[in-house]
C-alpha positions in Angstrom: 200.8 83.7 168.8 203.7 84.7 166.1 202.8 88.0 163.8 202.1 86.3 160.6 198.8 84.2 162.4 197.9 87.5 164.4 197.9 89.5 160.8 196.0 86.6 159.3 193.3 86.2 161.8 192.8 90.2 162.1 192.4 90.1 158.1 189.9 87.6 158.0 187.8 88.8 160.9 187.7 92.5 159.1 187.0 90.9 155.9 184.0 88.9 157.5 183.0 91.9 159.2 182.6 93.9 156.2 180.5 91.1 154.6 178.2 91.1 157.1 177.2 94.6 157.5 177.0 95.4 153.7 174.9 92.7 153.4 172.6 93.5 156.4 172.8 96.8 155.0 171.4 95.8 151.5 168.5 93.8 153.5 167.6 96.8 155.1 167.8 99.2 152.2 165.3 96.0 150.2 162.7 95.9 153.0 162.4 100.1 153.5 161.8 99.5 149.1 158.5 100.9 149.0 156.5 100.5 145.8 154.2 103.8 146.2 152.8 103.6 142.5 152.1 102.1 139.5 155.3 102.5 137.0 155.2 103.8 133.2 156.9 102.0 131.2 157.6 101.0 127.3 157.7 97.2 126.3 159.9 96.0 123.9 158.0 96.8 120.6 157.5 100.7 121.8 153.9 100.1 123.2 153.3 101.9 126.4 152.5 100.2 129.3 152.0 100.3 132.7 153.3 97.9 135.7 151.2 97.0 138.8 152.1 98.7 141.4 151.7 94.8 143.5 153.6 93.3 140.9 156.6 95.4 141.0 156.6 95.0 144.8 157.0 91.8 144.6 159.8 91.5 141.9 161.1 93.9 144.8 160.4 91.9 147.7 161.9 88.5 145.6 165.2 90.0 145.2 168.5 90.0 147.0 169.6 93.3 145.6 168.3 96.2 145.1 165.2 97.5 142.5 165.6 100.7 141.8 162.9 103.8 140.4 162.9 106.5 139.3 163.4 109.0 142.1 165.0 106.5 144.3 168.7 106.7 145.5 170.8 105.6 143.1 168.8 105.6 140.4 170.9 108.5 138.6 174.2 106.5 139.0 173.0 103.0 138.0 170.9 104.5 134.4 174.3 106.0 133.1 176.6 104.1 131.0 180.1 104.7 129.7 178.8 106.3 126.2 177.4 109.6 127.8 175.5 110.5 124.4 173.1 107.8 125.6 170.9 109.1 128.2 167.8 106.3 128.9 165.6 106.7 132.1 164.3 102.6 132.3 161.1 102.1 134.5 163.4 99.6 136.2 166.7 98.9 137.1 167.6 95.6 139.1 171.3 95.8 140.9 171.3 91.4 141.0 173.4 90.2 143.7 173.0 87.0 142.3 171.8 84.2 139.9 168.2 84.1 141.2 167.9 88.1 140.4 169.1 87.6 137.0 166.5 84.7 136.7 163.5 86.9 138.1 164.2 90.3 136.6 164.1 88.4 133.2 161.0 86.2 134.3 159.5 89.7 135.5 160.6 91.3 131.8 159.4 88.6 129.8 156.7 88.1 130.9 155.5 91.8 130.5 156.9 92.2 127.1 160.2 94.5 128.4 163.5 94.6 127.6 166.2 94.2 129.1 169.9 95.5 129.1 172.7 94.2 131.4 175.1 96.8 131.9 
């Protein structure tokens, strides 16, 4: 085997490596996503509401990526935003790792009245 196909196949078996445990990673970080309570939350008028505990856990439970709460890991890191005079705490923040996230975090949001900001 010369060098160049050695360097090659070593590459692409690390990259496929990677892949693989970040994403069996993610699957396990999803299924220890716990939905303990019911979650505050303001819809997009300024109304209070709150969001069923059940239904929360299952936008949770539909989604690739990650939903994160307040109080959950992460949480701290995903609200901010580059503007630091801007300091929201969302009920909700969905991490999409793909299309079908998008689609039912927006579902979930209009459905509920929320709004929804893609950072």
């Amino acid at each position: 085997m010369d060098r160049r196909r050695f360097i090659r196949n070593s590459a692409a078996a690390a990259v496929s490596a990677s892949l693989y445990t970040s994403q069996a990673m993610a699957a396990a970080l999803q299924a220890l996503m716990q939905v303990t309570s019911d979650v505050n939350a303001v819809t997009g008028d300024g109304a209070q509401t709150v969001l069923e505990k059940a239904a929360v856990q299952e936008l949770s439970d539909s989604l690739r990526g990650n939903l994160l709460l307040t109080g959950t890991d992460g949480y701290d890191l995903a609200r901010r935003v580059l503007n630091r005079s801007i300091d929201k705490y969302p009920a909700l923040i969905v991490q999409p790792s793909g299309v079908a996230d998008i689609q039912n975090a927006v579902v979930f949001a209009r459905e509920r009245g929320l709004l929804v900001a893609v950072k």
